[in-house]
C-alpha positions in Angstrom: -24.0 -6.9 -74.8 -22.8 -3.3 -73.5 -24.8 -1.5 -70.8 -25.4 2.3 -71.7 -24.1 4.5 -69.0 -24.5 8.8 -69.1 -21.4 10.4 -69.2 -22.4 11.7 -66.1 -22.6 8.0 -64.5 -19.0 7.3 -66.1 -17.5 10.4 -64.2 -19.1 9.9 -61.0 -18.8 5.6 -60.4 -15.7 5.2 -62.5 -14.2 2.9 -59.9 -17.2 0.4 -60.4 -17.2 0.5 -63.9 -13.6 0.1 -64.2 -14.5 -3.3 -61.7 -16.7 -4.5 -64.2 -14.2 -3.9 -66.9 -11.8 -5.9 -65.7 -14.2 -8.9 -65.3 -15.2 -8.7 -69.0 -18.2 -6.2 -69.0 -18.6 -3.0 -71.6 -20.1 -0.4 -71.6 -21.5 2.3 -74.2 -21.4 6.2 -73.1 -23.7 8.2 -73.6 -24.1 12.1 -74.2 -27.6 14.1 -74.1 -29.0 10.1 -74.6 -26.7 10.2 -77.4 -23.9 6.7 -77.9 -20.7 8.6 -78.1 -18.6 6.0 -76.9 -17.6 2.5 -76.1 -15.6 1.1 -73.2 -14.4 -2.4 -73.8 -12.1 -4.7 -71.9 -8.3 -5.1 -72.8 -8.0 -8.5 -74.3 -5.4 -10.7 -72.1 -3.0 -13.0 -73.4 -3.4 -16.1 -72.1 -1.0 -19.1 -71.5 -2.7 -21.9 -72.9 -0.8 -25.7 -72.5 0.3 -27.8 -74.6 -2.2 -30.8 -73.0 -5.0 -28.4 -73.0 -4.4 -27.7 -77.1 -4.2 -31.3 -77.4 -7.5 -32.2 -75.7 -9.3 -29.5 -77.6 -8.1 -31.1 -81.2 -8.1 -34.5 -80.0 -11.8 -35.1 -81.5 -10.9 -32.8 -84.7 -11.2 -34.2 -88.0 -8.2 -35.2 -89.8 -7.1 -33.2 -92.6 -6.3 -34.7 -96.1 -3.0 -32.8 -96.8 -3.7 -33.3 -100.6 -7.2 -32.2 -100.8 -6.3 -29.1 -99.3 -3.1 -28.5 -101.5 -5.6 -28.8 -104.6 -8.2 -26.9 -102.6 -5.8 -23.4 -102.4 -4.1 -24.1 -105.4 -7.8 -23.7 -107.3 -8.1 -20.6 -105.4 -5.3 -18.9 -106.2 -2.5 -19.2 -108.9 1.3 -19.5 -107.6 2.7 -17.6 -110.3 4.6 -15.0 -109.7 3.5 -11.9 -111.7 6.0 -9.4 -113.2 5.3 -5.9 -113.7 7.0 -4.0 -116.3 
């Protein structure tokens, strides 16, 4: 959850909040006690390895590749649909 900081606080220990910014914390600003804004944290990219994807899905369930061709095809029609 973000922690509520005065506009006043953001001006004067920017340094610190930009510190816990770039270790994932937010922050909402504040006006008169009033939310004005929100400071959140860039996400990052991240490189993630081919082992590590594999280990993640090794315990996933398997999919049937039939049941889930009939599964989108009763969602949704394939037809294309001309306008004229």
């Amino acid at each position: 959850m973000a922690r509520m900081i005065s506009q006043r606080e953001l001006r004067n220990d920017n340094a610190a909040i930009m510190r816990e910014l770039e270790v994932g914390h937010g922050f909402i600003v504040t006006r008169h006690g009033q939310p004005i804004a929100e400071l959140t944290p860039l996400r990052r990219h991240r490189f993630v390895s081919k082992n590590a994807v594999v280990a993640n899905f090794a315990n996933a369930p398997r999919i049937n590749l039939q049941q889930l061709r009939e599964d989108l095809d009763a969602l949704g029609s394939q037809e294309i649909a001309l306008r004229g």
